[in-house]
C-alpha positions as CSV (number, residue, x, y, z in Angstrom):
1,X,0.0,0.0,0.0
2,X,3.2,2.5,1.1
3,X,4.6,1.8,-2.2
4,X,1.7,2.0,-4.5
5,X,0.6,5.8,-2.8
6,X,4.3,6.5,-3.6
7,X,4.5,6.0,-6.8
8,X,1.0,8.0,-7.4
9,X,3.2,10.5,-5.5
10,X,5.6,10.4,-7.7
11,X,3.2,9.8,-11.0
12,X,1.5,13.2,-9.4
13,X,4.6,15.3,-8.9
14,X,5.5,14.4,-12.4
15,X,2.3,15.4,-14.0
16,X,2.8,18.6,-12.4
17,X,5.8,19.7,-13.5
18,X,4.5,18.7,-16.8
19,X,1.9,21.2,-16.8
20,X,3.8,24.1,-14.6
21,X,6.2,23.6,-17.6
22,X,3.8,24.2,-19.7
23,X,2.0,26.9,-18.5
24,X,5.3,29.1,-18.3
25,X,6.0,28.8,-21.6
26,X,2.5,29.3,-22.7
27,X,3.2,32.9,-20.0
28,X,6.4,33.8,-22.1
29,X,4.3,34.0,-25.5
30,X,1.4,35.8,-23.5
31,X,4.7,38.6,-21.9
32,X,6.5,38.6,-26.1
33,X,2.7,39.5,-27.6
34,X,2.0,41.9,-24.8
35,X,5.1,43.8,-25.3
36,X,4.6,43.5,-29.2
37,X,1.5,45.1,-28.9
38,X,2.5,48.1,-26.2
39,X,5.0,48.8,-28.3
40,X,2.9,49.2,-31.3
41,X,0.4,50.9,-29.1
42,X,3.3,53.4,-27.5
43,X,4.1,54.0,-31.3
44,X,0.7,55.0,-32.6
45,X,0.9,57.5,-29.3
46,X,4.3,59.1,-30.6
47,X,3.9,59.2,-34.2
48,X,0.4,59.5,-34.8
49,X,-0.8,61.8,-32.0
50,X,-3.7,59.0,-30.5
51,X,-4.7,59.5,-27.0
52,X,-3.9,56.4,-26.1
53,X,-6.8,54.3,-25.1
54,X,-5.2,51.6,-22.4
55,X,-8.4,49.9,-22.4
56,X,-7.7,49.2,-26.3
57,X,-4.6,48.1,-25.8
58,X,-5.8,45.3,-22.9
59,X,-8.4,44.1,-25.3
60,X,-5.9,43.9,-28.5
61,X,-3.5,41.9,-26.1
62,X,-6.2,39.7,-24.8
63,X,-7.3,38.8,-28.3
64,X,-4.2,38.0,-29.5
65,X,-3.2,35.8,-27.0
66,X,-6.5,34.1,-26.8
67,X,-5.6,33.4,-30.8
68,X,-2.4,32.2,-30.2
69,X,-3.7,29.8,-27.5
70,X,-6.1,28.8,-29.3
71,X,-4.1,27.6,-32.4
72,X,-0.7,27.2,-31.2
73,X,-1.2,25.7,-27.3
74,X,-4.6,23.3,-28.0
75,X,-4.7,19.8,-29.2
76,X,-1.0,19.2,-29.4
77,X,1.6,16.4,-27.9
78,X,4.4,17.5,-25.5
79,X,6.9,17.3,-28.6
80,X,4.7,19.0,-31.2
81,X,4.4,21.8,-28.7
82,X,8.1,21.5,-27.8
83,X,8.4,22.0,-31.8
84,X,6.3,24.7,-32.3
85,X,7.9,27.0,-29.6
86,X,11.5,26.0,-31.3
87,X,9.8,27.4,-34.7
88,X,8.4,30.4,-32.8
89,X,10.9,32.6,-34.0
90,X,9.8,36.4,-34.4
91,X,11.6,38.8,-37.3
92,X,10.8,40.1,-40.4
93,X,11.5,37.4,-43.2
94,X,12.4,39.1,-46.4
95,X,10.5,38.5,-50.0
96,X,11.0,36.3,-53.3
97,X,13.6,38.2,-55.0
98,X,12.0,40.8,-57.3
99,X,8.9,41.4,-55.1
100,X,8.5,43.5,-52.1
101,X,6.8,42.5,-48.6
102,X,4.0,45.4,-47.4
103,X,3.9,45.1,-43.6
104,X,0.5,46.9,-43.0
105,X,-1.9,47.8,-39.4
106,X,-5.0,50.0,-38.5
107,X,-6.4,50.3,-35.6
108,X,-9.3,52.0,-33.8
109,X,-9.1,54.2,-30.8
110,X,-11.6,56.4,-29.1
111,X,-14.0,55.8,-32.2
112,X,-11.6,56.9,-34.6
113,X,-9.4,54.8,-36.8
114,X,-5.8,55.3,-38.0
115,X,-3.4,53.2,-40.3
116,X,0.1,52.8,-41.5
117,X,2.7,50.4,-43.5
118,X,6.1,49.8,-44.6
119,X,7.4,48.0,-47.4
120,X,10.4,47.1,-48.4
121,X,12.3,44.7,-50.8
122,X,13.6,41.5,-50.6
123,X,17.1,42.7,-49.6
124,X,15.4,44.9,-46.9
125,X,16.3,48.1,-48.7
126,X,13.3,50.2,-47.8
127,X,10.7,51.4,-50.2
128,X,8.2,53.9,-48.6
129,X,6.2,54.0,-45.9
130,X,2.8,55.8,-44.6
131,X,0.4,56.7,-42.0
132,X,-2.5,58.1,-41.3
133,X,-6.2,58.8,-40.1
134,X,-9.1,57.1,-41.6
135,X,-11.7,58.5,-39.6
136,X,-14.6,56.3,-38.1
137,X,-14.6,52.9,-39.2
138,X,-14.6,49.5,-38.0
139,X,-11.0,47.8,-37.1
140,X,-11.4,45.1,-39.9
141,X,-12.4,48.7,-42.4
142,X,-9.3,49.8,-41.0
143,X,-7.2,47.2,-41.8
144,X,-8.5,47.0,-45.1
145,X,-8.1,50.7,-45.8
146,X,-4.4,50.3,-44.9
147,X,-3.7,47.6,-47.2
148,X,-5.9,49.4,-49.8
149,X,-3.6,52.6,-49.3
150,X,-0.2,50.1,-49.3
151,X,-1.2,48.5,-52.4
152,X,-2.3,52.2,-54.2
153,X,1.1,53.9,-53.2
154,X,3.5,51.2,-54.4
155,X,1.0,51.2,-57.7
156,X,1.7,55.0,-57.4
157,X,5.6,54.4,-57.3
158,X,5.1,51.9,-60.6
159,X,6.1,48.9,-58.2
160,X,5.7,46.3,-60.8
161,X,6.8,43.3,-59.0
162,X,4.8,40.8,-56.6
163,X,3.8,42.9,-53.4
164,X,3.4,40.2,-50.5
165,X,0.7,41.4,-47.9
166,X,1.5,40.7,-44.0
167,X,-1.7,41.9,-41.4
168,X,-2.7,40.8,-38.6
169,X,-6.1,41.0,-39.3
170,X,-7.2,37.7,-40.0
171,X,-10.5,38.1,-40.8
172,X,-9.3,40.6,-43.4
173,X,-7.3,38.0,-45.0
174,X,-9.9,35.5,-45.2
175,X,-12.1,38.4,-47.1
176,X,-9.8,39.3,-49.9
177,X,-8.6,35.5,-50.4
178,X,-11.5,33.8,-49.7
179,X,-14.2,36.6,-50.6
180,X,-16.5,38.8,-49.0
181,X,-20.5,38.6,-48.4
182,X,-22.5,41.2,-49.9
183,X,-24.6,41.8,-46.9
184,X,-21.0,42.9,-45.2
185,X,-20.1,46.7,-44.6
186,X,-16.6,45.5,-45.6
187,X,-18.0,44.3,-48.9
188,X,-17.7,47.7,-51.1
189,X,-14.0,48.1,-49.6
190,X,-13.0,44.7,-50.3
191,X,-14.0,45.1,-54.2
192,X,-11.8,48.3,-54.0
193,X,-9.1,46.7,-53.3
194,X,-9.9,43.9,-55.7
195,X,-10.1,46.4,-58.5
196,X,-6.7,48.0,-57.6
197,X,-5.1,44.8,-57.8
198,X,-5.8,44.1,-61.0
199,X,-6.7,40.9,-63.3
200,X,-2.7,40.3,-63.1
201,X,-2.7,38.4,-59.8
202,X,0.7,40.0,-58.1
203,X,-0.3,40.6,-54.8
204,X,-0.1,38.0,-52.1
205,X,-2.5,38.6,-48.4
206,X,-1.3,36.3,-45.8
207,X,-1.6,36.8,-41.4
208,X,0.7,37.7,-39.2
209,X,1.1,37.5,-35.5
């Protein structure tokens, strides 16, 4: 009896490591996507002039972390999750050679929306970049807007090459690959950027943490 309740002592001790393990490296992605996103949120501040809502900024952490859980933490084995925090790595990756990668964000604060991008090239050699206010609009709108405005300034600049798309708006994504419903407020905004694109099929929209 002494040494069966020891080794469910042990078999519990070891169970618990297991998930205390677990759980601090599922804290270390919550503290890198918390500081991602004040210092995106500290930017907009600086360089934009926004009040700074902090109540945004706890609900765009929360969301993202919820996200990541959600698709990176559930359903996997100890070594797939082992795996997936060893391919966790988080830079900027550059393009195909001969195309250009347009890192894009909007956000809504207070009511009032704002956006801005970067691109550069696939040696990292900048291209342009932008910013601005977009006035009231949904965040998805304002995502949207921002890659619409991306797209038409590097149209503007005669960027022929491929122009890859990086937001983390994944519910934008999903509209310009997968299509939007008419019903949708997003719907007219969509088809802009559609049209801008062209029948020549150069842009690439793809999500981003």
């Amino acid at each position: 009896m002494v040494m069966r309740l020891h080794g469910l002592v042990l078999q519990m001790g070891n169970s618990l490591c297991e998930v205390l393990t677990v759980w601090f490296e599922v804290m270390g992605v919550h503290m890198l996507t918390a500081v991602d996103a004040f210092w995106c949120w500290r930017n907009r501040v600086v360089f934009c002039n926004e009040e700074g809502d902090i109540s945004q900024l706890i609900f765009q952490i929360k969301g993202k972390t919820n996200e990541i859980c959600h698709v990176g933490f559930s359903g996997y084995s100890r070594d797939m999750f082992d795996a997936s925090m060893q391919q966790c790595v988080i830079r900027w990756s550059p393009p195909l050679k001969d195309s250009c990668k347009l890192n894009c964000d909007g956000a809504v604060s207070n009511g009032i929306a704002s956006c801005g991008g970067v691109a550069r090239d696939h040696n990292g050699q900048f291209i342009m970049a932008f910013s601005g206010d977009l006035g009231s609009c949904s965040v998805v709108q304002a995502e949207l807007w921002t890659i619409y405005y991306g797209i038409k300034l590097l149209r503007e600049m005669s960027w022929n090459g491929t122009i890859w798309v990086k937001t983390n708006s994944a519910l934008a994504v999903k509209f310009l690959n997968e299509g939007c419903n008419r019903t949708h407020a997003s719907y007219s905004l969509v088809n802009k950027i559609v049209h801008i694109v062209g029948d020549n099929h150069e842009v690439s929209c793809s999500h981003i943490f």
